[in-house]
VEXDODO-402687 format. One record per residue (C-alpha): x, y, z; residue number from 1; residue in three letters. Coordinates in nm, 2 decimals. Layout:
<rs>
X,Y,Z,num,residuo
X,Y,Z,NUM,ALA
...
</rs>
This chain:
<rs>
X,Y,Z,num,residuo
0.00,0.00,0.00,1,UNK
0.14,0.35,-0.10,2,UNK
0.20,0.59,0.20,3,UNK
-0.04,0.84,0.04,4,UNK
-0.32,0.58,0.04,5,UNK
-0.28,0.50,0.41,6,UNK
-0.28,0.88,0.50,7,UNK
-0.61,0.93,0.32,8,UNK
-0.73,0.64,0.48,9,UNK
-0.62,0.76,0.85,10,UNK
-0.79,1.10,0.76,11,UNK
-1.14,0.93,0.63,12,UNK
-1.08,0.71,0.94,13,UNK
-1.12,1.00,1.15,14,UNK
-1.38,1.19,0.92,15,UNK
-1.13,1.50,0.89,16,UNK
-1.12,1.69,0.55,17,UNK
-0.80,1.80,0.35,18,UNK
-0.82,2.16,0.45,19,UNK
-0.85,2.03,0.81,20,UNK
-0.53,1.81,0.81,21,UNK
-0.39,2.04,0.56,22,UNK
-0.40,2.33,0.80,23,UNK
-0.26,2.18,1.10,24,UNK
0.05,2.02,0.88,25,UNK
0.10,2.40,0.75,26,UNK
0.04,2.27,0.43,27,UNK
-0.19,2.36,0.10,28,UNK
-0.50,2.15,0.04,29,UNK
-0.39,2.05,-0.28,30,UNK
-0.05,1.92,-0.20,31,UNK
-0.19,1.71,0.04,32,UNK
-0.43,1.59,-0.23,33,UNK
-0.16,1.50,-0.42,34,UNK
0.01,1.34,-0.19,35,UNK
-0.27,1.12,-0.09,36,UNK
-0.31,1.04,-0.49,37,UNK
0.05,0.95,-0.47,38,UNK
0.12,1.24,-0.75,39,UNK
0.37,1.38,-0.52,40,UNK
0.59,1.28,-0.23,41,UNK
0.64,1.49,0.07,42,UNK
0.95,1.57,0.23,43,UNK
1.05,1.38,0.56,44,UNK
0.96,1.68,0.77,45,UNK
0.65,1.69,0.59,46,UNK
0.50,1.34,0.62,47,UNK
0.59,1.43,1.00,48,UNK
0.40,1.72,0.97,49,UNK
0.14,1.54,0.84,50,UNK
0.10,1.22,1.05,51,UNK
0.11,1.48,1.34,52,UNK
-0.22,1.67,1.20,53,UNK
-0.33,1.30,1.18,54,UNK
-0.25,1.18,1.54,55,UNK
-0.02,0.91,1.38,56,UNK
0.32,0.77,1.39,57,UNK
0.54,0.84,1.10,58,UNK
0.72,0.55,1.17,59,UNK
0.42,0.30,1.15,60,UNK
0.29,0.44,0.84,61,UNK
0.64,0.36,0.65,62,UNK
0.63,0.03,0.79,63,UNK
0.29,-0.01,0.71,64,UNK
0.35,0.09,0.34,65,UNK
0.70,-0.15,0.31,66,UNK
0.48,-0.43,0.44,67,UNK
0.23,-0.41,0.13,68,UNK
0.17,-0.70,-0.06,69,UNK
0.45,-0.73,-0.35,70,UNK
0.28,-1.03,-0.50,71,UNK
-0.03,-1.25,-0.47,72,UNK
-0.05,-1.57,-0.63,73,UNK
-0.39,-1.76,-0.71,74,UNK
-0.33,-2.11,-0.76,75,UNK
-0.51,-2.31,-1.03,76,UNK
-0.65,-2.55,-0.76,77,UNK
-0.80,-2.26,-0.60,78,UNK
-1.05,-2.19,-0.91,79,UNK
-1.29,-2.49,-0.77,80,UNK
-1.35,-2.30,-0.47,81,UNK
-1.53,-2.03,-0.59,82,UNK
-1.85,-1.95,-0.46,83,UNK
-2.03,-1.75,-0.73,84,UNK
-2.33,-1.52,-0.61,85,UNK
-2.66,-1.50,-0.77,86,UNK
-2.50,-1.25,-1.05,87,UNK
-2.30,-1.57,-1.16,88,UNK
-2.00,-1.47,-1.18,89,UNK
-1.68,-1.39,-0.96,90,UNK
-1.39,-1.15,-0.99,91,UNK
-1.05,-1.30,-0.83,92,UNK
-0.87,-0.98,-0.79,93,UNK
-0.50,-0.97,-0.75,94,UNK
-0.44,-0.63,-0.54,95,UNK
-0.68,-0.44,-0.28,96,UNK
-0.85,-0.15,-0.48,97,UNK
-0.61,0.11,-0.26,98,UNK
-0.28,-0.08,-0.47,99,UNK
-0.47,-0.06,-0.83,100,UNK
-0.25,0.24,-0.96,101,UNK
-0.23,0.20,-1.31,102,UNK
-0.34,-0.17,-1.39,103,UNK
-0.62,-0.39,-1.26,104,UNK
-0.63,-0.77,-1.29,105,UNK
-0.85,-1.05,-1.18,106,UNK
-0.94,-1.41,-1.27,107,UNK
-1.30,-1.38,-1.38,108,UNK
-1.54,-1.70,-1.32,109,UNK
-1.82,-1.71,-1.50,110,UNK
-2.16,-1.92,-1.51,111,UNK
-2.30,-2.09,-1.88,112,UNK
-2.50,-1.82,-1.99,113,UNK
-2.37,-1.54,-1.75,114,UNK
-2.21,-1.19,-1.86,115,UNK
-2.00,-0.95,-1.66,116,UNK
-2.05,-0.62,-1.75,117,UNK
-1.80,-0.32,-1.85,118,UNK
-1.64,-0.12,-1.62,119,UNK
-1.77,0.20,-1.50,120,UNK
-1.60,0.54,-1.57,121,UNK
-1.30,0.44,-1.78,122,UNK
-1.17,0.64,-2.06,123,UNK
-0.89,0.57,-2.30,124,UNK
-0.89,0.22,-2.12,125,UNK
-0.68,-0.07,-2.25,126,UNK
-0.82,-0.46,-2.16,127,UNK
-0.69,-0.77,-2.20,128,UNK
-0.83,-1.10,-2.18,129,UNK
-0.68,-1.50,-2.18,130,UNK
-0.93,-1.77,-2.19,131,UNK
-0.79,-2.00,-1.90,132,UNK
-1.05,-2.24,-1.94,133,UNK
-1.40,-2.26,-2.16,134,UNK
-1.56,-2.03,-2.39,135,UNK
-1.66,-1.70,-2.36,136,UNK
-1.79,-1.42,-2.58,137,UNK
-1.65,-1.09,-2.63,138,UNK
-1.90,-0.79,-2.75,139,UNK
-1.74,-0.51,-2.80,140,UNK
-1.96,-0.23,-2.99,141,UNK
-2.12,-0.40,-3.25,142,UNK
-1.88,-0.66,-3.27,143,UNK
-1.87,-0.95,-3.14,144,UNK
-1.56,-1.21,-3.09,145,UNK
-1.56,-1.59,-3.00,146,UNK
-1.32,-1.67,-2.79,147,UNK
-1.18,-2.03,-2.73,148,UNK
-0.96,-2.15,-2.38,149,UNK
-0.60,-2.05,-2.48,150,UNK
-0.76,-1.76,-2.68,151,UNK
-0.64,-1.42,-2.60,152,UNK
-0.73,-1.05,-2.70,153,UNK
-0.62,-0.68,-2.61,154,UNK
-0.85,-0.41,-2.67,155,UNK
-0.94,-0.06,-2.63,156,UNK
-1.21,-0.04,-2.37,157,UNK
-1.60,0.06,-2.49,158,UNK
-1.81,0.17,-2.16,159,UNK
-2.10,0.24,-2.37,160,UNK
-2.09,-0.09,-2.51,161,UNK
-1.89,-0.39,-2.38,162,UNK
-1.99,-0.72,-2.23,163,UNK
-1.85,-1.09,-2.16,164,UNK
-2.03,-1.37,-2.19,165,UNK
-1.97,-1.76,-2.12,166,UNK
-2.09,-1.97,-2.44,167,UNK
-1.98,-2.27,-2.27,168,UNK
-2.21,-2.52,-2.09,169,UNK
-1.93,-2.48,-1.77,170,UNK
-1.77,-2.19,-1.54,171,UNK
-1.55,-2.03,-1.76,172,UNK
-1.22,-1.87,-1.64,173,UNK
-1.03,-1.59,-1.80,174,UNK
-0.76,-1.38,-1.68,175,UNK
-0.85,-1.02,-1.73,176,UNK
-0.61,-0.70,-1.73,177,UNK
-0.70,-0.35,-1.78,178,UNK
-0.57,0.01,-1.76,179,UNK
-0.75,0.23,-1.52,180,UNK
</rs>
């Protein structure tokens, strides 16, 4: 997890707004912002600053942020134990939302007959998608793309019009990657 992450987080935690936290760290509002969006990195003095507006140890949060997750593995035996809801389907993601920075990535289990929809608010996206196992169906527009396990595709994303579907008569798994 990125140290800006885990200071938004702390100041949510305690419902206090930038220009709260910003003021007692003697900071602007909008450097803070872009700290917590990890667009820029704050001196040492200034993280102080900060995790002392927050009540926090500056210490703890860089330990925190070295102890993030570096890699997560999902094991092939692992895709029987799925439990998919009444939407059937299941998204296996790699990463907590707050360590998504520039790529997303799950293994995607999906029902005969099922569809996952597009993603919401993306623009300029990129996707890309590897049958692991069954059949699935790629619309895309007005196109549409049969796609086979082993089968692979990269694409530019449509949010108006995009779906996946499982042709197949079992769960279908694909690895999915995308931009954000």
């Amino acid at each position: 997890m990125n140290i800006g992450t885990l200071i938004r987080r702390a100041r949510k935690e305690q419902r206090l707004t930038l220009k709260v936290v910003a003021e007692k760290a003697s900071i602007s509002e909008g450097f803070l912002s872009q700290v917590e969006n990890d667009v820029n990195s704050p001196s040492v003095d200034t993280l102080i600053r900060i995790c002392n507006a927050l009540a926090i140890d500056a210490g703890d949060l860089l330990t925190q942020a070295g102890n993030r997750d570096k890699i997560i593995i999902i094991r092939k035996s692992e895709w029987n134990d799925i439990d998919l809801s009444h939407t059937g389907f299941v998204t296996r993601r790699f990463f907590a939302p707050e360590d998504r920075i520039v790529i997303d990535s799950s293994i995607l289990a999906i029902e005969p007959g099922k569809s996952i929809p597009v993603r919401k608010n993306i623009k300029n996206g990129q996707e890309v998608l590897c049958v692991l196992k069954g059949a699935v169906q790629l619309m895309l527009s007005d196109e549409i793309h049969a796609l086979v396990q082993g089968d692979s595709v990269h694409f530019w994303s449509n949010p108006v019009s995009q779906k996946i579907s499982n042709t197949s008569d079992n769960i279908s798994f694909v690895l999915w990657v995308g931009t954000l």
